[in-house]
OpenMM code with the backbone's topology and positions (N, CA, C; nanometers):
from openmm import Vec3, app, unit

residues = "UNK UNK UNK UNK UNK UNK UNK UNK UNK UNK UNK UNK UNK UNK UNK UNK UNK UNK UNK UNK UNK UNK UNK UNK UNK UNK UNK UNK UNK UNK UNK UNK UNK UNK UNK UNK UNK UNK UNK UNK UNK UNK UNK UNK UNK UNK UNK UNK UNK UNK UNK UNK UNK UNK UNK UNK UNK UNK UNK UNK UNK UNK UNK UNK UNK UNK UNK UNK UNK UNK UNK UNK UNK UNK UNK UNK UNK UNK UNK UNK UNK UNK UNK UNK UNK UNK UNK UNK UNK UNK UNK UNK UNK UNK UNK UNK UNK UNK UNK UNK UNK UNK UNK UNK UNK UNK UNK UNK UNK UNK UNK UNK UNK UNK UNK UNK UNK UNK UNK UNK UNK UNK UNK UNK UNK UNK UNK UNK UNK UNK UNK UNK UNK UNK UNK UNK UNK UNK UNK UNK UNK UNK UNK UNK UNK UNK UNK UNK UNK UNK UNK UNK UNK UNK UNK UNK UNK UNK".split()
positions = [
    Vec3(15.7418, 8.5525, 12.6849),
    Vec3(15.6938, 8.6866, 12.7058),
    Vec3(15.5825, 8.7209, 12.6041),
    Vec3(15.6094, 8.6772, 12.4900),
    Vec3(15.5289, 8.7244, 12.3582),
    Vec3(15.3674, 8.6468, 12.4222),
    Vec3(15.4517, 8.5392, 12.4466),
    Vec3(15.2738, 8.4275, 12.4854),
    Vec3(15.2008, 8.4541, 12.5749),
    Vec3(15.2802, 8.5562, 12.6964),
    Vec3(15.2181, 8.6503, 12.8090),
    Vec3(15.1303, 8.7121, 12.7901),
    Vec3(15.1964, 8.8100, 12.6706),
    Vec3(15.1253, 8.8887, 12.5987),
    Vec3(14.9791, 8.8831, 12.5354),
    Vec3(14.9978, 8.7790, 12.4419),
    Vec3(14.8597, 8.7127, 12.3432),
    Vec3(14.7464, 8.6984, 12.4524),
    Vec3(14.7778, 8.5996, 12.5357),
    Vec3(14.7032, 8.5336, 12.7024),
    Vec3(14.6475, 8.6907, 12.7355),
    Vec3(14.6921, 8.8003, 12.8137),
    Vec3(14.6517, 8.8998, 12.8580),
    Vec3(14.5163, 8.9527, 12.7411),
    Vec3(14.5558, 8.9969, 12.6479),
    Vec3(14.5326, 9.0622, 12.4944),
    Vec3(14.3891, 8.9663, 12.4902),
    Vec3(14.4251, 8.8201, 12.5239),
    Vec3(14.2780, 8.7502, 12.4796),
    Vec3(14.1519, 8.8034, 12.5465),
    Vec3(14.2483, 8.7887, 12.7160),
    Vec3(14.1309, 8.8068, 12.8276),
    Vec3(14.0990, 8.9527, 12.8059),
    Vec3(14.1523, 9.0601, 12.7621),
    Vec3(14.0830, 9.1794, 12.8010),
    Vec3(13.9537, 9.1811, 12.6970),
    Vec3(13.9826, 9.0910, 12.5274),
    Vec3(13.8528, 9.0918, 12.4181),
    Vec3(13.7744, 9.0336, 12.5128),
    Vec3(13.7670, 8.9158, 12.6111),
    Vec3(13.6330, 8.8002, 12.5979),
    Vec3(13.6122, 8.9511, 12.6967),
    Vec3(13.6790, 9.0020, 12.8168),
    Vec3(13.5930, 9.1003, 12.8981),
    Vec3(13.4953, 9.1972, 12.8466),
    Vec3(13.5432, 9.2218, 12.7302),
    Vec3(13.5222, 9.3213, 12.6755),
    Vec3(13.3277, 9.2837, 12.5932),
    Vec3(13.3939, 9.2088, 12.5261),
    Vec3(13.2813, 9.0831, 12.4591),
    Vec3(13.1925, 9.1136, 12.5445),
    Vec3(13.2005, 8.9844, 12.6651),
    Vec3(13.1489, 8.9941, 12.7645),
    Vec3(13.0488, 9.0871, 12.8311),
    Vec3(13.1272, 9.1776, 12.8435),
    Vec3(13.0309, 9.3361, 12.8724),
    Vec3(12.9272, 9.3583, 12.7941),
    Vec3(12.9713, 9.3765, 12.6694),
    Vec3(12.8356, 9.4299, 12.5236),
    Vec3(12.7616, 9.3075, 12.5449),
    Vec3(12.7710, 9.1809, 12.5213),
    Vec3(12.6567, 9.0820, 12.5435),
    Vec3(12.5651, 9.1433, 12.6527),
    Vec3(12.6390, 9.1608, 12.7710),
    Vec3(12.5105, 9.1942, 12.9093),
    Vec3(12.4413, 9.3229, 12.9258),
    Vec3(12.5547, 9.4125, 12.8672),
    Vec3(12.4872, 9.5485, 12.8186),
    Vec3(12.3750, 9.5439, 12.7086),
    Vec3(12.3558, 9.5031, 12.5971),
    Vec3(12.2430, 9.4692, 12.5193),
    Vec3(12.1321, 9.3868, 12.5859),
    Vec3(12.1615, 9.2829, 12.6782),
    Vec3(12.0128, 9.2755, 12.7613),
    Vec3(11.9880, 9.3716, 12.8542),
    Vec3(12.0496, 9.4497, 12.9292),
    Vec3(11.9674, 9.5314, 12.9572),
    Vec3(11.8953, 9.6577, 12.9860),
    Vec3(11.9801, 9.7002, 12.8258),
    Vec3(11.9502, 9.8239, 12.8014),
    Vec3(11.9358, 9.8541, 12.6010),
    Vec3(12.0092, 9.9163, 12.5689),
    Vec3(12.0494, 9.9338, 12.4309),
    Vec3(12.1942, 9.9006, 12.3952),
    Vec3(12.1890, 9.9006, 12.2605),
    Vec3(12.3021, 9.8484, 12.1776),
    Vec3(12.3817, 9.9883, 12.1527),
    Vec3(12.3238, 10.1108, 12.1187),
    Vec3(12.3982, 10.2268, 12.1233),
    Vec3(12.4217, 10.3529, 12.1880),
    Vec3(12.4708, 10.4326, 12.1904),
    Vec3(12.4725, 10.5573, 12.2746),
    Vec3(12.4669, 10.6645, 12.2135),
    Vec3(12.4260, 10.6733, 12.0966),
    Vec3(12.3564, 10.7774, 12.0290),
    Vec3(12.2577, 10.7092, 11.9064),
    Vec3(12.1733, 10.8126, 11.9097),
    Vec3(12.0964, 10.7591, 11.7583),
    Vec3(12.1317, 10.8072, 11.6368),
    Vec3(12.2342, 10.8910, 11.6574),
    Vec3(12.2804, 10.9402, 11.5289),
    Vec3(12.1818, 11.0909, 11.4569),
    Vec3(12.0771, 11.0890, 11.5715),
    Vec3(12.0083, 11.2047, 11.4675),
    Vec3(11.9376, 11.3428, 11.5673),
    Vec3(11.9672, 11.4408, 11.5083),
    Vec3(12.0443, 11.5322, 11.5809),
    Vec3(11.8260, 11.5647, 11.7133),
    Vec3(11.8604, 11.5870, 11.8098),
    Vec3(11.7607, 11.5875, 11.9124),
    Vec3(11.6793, 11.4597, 11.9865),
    Vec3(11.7221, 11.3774, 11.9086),
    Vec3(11.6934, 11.2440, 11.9297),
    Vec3(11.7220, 11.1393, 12.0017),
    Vec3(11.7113, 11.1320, 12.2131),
    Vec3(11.8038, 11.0798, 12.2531),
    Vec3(11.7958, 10.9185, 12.2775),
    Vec3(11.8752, 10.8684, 12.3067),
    Vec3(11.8463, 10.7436, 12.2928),
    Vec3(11.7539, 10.6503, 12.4368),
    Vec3(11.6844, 10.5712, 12.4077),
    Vec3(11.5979, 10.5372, 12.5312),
    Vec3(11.6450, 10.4357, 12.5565),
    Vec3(11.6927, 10.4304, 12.7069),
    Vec3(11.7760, 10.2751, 12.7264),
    Vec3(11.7028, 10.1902, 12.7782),
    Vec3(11.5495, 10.2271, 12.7816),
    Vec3(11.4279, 10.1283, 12.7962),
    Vec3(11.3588, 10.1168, 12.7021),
    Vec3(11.3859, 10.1287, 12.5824),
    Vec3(11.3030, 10.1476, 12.4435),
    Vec3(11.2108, 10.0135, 12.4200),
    Vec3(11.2719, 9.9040, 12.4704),
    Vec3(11.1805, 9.8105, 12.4063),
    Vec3(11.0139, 9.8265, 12.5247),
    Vec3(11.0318, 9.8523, 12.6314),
    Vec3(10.9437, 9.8834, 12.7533),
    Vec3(10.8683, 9.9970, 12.7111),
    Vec3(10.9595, 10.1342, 12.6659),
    Vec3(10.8554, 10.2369, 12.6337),
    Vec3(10.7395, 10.1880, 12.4774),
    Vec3(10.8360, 10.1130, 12.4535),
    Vec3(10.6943, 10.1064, 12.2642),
    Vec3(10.6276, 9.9849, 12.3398),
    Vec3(10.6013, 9.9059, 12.4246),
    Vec3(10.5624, 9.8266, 12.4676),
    Vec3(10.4196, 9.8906, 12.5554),
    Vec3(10.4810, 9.9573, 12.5788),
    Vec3(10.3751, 10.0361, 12.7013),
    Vec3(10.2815, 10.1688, 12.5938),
    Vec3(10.3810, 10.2424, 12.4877),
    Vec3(10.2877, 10.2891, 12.4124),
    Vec3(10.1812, 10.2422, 12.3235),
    Vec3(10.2832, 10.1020, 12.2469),
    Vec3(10.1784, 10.0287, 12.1797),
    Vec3(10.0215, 10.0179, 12.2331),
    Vec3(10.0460, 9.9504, 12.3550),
    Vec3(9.9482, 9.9688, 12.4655),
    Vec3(9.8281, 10.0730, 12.4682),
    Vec3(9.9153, 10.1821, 12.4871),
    Vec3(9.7931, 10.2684, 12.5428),
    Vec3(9.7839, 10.3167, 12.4187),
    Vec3(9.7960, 10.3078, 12.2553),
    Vec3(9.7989, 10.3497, 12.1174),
    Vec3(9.6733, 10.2693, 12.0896),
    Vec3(9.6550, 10.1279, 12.1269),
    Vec3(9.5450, 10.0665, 12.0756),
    Vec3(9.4335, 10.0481, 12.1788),
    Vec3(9.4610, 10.1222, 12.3219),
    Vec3(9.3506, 10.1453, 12.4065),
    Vec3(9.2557, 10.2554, 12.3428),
    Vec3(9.3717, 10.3798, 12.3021),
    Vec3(9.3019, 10.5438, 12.2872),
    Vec3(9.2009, 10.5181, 12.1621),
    Vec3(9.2698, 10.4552, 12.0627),
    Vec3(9.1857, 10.4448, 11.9194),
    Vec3(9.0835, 10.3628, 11.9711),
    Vec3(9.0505, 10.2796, 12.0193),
    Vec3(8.8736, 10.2067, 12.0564),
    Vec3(8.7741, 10.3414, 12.0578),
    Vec3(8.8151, 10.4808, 12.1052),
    Vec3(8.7330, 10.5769, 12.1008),
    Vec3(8.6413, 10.6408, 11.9728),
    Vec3(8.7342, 10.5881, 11.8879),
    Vec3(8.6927, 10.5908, 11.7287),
    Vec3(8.6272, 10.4985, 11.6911),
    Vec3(8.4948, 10.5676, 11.6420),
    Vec3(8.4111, 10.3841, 11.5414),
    Vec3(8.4718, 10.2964, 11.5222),
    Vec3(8.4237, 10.1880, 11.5304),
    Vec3(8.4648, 10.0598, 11.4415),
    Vec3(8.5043, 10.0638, 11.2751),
    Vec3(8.4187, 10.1012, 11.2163),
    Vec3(8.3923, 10.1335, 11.1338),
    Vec3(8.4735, 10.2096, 11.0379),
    Vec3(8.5060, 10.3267, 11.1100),
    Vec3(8.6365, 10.4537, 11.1000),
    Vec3(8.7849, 10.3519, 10.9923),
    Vec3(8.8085, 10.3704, 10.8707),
    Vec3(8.9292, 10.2984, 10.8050),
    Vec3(9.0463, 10.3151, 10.9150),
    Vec3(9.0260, 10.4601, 10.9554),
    Vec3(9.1680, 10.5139, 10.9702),
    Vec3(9.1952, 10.4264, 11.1402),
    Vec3(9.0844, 10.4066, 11.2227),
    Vec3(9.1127, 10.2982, 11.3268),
    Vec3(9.1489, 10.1723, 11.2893),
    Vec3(9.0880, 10.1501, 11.2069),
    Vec3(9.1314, 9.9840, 11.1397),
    Vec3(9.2554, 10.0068, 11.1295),
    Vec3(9.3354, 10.0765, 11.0372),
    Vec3(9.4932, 10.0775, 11.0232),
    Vec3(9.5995, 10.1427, 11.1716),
    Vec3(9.5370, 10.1675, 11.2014),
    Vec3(9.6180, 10.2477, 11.3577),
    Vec3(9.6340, 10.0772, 11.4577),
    Vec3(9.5017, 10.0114, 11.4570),
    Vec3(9.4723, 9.8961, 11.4793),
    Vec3(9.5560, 9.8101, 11.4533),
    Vec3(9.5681, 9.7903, 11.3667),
    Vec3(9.6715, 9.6258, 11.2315),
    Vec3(9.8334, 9.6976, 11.2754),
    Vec3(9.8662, 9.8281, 11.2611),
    Vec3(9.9786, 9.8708, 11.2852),
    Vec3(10.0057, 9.8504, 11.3890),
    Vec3(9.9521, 9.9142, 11.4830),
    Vec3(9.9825, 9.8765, 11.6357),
    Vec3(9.9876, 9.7632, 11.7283),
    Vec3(9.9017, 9.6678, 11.6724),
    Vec3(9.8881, 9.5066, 11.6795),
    Vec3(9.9908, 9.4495, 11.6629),
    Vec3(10.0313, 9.4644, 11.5270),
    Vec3(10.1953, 9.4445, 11.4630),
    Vec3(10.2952, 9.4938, 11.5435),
    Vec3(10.3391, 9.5952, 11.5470),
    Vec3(10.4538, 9.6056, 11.6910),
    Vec3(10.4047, 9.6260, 11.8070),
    Vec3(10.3138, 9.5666, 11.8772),
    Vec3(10.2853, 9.5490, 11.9759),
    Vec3(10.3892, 9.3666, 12.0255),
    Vec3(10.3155, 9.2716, 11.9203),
    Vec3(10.3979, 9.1434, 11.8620),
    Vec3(10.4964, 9.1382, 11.8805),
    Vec3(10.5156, 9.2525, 11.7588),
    Vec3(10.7033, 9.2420, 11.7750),
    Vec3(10.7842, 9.2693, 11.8886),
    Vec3(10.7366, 9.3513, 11.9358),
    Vec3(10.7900, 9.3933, 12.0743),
    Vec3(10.7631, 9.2958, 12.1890),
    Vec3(10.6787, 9.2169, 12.1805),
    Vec3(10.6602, 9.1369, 12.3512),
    Vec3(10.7167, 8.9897, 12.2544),
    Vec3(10.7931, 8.9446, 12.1535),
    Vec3(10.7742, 8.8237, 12.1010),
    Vec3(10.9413, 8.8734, 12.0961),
    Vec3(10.9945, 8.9648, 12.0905),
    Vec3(11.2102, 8.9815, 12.0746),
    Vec3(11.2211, 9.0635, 12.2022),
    Vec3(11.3070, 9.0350, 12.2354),
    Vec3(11.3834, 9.0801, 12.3655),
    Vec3(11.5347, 9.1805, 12.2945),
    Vec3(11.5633, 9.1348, 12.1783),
    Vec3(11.6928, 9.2608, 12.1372),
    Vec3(11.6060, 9.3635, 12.0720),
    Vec3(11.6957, 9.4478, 12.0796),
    Vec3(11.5941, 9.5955, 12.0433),
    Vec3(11.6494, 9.5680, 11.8489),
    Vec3(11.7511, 9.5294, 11.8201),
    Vec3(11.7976, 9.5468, 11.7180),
    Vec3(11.6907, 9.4919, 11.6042),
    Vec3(11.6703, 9.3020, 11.6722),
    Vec3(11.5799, 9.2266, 11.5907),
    Vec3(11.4187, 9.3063, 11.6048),
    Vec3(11.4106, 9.4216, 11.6529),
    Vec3(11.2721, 9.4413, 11.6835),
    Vec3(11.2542, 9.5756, 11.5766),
    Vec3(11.3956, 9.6301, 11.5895),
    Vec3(11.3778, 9.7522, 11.4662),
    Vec3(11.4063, 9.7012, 11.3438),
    Vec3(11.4467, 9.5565, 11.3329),
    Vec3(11.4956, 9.4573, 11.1716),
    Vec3(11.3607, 9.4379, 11.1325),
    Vec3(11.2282, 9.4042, 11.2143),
    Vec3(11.1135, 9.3153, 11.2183),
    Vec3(11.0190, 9.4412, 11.1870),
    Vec3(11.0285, 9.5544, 11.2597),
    Vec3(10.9193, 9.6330, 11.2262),
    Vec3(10.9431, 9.7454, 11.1206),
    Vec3(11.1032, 9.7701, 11.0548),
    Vec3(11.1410, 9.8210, 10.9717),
    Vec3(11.0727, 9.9970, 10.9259),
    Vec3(11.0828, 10.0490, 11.0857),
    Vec3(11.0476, 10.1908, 11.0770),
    Vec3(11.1487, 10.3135, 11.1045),
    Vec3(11.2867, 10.2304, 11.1362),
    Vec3(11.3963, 10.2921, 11.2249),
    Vec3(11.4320, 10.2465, 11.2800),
    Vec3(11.5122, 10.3426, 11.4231),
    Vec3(11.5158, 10.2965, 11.4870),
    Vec3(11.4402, 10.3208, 11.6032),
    Vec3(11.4199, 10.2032, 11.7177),
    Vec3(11.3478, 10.2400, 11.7868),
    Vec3(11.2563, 10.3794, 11.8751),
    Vec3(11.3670, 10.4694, 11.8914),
    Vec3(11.3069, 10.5944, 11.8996),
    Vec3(11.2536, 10.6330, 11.8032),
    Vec3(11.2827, 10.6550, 11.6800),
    Vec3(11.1973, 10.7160, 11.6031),
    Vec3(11.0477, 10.6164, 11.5988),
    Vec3(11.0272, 10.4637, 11.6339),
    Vec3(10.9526, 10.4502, 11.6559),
    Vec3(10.8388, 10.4898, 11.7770),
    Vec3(10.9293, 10.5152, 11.8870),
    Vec3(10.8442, 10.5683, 12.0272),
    Vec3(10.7717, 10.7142, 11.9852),
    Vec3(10.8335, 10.8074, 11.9007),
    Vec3(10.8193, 10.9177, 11.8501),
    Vec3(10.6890, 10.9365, 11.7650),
    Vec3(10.6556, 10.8188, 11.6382),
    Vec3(10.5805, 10.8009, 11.6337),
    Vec3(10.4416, 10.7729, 11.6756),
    Vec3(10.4775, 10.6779, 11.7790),
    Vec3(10.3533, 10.6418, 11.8932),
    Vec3(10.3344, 10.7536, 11.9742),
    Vec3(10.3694, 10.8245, 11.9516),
    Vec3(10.3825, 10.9813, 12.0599),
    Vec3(10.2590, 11.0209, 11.9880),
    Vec3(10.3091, 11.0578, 11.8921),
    Vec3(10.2346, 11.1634, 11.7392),
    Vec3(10.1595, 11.0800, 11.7403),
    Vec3(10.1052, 10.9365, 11.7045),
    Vec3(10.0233, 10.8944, 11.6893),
    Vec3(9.8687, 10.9248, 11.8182),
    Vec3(9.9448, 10.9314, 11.9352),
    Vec3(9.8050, 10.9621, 12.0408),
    Vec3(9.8085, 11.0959, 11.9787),
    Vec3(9.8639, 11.1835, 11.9792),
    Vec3(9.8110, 11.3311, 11.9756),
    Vec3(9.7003, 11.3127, 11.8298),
    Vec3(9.7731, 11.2335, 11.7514),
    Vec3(9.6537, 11.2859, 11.6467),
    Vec3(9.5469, 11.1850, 11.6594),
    Vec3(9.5581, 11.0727, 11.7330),
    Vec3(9.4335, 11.0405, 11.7659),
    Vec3(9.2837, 11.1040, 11.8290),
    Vec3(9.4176, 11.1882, 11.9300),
    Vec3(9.2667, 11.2922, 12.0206),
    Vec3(9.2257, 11.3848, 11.9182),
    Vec3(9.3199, 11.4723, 11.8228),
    Vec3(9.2285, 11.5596, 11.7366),
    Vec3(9.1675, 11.4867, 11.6749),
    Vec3(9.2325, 11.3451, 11.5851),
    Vec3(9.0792, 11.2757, 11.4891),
    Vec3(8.9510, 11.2697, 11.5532),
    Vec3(8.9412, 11.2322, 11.6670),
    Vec3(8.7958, 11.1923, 11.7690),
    Vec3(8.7713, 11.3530, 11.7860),
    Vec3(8.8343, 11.4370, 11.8139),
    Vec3(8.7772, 11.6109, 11.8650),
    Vec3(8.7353, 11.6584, 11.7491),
    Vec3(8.8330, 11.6257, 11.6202),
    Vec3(8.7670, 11.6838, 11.4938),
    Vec3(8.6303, 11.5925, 11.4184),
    Vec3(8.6207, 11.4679, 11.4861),
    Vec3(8.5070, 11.3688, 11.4429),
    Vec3(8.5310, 11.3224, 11.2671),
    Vec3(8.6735, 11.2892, 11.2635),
    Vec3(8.7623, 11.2731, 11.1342),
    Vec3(8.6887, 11.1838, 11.0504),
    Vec3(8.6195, 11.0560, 11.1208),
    Vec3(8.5802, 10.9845, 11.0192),
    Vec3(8.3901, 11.0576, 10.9169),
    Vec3(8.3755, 11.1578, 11.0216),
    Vec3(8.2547, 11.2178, 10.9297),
    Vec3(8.2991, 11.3059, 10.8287),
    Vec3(8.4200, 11.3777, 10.8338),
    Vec3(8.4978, 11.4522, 10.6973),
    Vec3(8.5549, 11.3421, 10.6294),
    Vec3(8.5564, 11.2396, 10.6493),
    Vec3(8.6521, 11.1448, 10.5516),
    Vec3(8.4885, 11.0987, 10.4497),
    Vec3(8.3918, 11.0600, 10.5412),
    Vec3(8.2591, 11.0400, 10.4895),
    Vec3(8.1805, 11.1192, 10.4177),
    Vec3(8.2122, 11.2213, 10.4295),
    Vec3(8.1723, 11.3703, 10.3295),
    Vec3(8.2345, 11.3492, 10.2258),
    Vec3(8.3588, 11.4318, 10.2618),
    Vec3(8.4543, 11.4205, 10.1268),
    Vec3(8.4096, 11.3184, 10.0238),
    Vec3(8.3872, 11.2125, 10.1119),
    Vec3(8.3764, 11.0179, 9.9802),
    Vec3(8.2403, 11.0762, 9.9136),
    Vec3(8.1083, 11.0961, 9.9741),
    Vec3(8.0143, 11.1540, 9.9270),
    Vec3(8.0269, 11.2517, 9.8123),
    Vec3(8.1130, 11.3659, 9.8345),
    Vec3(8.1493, 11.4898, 9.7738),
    Vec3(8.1869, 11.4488, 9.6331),
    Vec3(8.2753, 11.3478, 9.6552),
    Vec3(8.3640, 11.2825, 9.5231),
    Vec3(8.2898, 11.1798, 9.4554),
    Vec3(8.2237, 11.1253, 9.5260),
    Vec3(8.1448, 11.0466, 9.4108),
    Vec3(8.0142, 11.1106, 9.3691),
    Vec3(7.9378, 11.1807, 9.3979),
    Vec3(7.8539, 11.3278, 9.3447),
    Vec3(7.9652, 11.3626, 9.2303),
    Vec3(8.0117, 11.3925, 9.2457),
    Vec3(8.0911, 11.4803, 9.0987),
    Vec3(8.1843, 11.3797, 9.0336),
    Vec3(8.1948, 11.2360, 9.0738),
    Vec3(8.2080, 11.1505, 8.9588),
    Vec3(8.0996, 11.1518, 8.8873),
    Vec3(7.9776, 11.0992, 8.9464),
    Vec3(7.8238, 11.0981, 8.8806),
    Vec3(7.7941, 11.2214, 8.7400),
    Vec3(7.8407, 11.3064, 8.7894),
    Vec3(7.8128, 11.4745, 8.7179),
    Vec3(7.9084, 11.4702, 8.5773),
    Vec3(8.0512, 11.4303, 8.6136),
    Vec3(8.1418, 11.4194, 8.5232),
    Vec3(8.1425, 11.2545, 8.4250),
    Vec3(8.0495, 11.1962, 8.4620),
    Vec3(8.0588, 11.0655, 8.3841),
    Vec3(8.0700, 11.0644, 8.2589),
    Vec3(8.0113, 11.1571, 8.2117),
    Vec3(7.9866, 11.1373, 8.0717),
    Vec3(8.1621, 11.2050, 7.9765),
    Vec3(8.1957, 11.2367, 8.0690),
    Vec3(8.3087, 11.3454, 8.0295),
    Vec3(8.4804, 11.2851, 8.0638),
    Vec3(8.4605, 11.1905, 8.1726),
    Vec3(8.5482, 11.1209, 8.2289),
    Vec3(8.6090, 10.9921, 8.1396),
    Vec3(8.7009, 10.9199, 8.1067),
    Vec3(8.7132, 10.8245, 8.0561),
    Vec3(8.8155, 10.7658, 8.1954),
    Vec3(8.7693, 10.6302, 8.2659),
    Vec3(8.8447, 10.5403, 8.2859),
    Vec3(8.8609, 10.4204, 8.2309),
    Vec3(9.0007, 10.3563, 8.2993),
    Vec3(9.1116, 10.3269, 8.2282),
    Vec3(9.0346, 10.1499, 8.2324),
    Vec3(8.8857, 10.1316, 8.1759),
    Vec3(8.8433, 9.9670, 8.2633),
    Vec3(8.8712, 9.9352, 8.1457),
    Vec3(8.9295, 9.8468, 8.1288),
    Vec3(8.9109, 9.7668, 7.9597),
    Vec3(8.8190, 9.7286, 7.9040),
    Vec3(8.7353, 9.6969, 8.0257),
    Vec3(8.5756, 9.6479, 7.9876),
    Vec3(8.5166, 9.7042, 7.9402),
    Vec3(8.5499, 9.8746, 7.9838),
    Vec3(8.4367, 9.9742, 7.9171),
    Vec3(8.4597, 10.0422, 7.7939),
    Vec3(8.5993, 9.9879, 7.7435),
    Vec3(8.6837, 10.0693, 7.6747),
    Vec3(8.5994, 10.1204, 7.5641),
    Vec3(8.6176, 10.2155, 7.4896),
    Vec3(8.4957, 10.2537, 7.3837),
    Vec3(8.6224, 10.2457, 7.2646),
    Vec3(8.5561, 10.1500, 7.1271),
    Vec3(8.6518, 10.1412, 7.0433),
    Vec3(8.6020, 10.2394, 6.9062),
    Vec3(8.7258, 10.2786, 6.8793),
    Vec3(8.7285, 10.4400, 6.8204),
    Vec3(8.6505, 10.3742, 6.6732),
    Vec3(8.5369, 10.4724, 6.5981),
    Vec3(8.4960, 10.4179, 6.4575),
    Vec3(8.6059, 10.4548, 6.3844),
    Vec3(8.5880, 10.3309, 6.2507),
    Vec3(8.7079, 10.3137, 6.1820),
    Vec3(8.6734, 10.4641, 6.0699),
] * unit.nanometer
topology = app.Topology()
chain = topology.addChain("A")
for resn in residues:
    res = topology.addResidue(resn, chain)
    for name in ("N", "CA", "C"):
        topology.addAtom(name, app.Element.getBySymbol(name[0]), res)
């Protein structure tokens, strides 16, 4: 009877097993994200796949040139990778180490919106000012400024 028992008890774990293995291909590993408005996407690896996507289509609208495209660029490149190179969502939020996946889709959200204001606000000509602005009044303050070069260091009279 006892050995009835164990036998039954085994088969309901491997079913059980069983299930979560096939459930993680083809969907998610959890049923909440734990954080409060945040629901969970049971196509997550498809949605950052498809945002990545259209994240490094929208930024081409921005100079070449522009820093802040270069890094939107290298970032998005990067889990773009990660995402079409792992099939578990888990190894893909281990690899890109931003969260978890929603909070990554969330990101790529925010990321188009502030892409269209950078290009509407023409971001990389205030980033190009500003640099102008600041090195004008390094120039002005030189004489008054001490940095930290060793090379330039000025050694105090004895």
């Amino acid at each position: 009877m006892f050995a009835k028992a164990v036998k039954q008890a085994t088969r309901s774990v491997v079913k059980v097993s069983d299930f979560s293995v096939a459930s993680r291909k083809f969907a998610t590993y959890k049923s909440s994200t734990g954080l409060v408005g945040l629901a969970v996407d049971p196509n997550g690896r498809e949605t950052l796949q498809a945002l990545s996507a259209e994240v490094l289509a929208s930024v081409k609208k921005i100079p070449e040139d522009a820093h802040y495209r270069t890094m939107v660029e290298q970032w998005f490149t990067y889990i773009s990778k990660v995402v079409n190179e792992n099939e578990d969502i888990r190894k893909i939020e281990d690899e890109i180490d931003l969260g978890q996946i929603e909070e990554v889709i969330l990101m790529a959200k925010d990321e188009l919106k502030l892409i269209d204001y950078y290009y509407e606000e023409k971001g990389w000509e205030r980033v190009a000012r500003a640099k102008r602005e600041a090195d004008k009044m390094a120039l002005e303050m030189a004489d008054v400024i001490e940095f930290s070069n060793p090379a330039t260091k000025r050694v105090p009279p004895s």
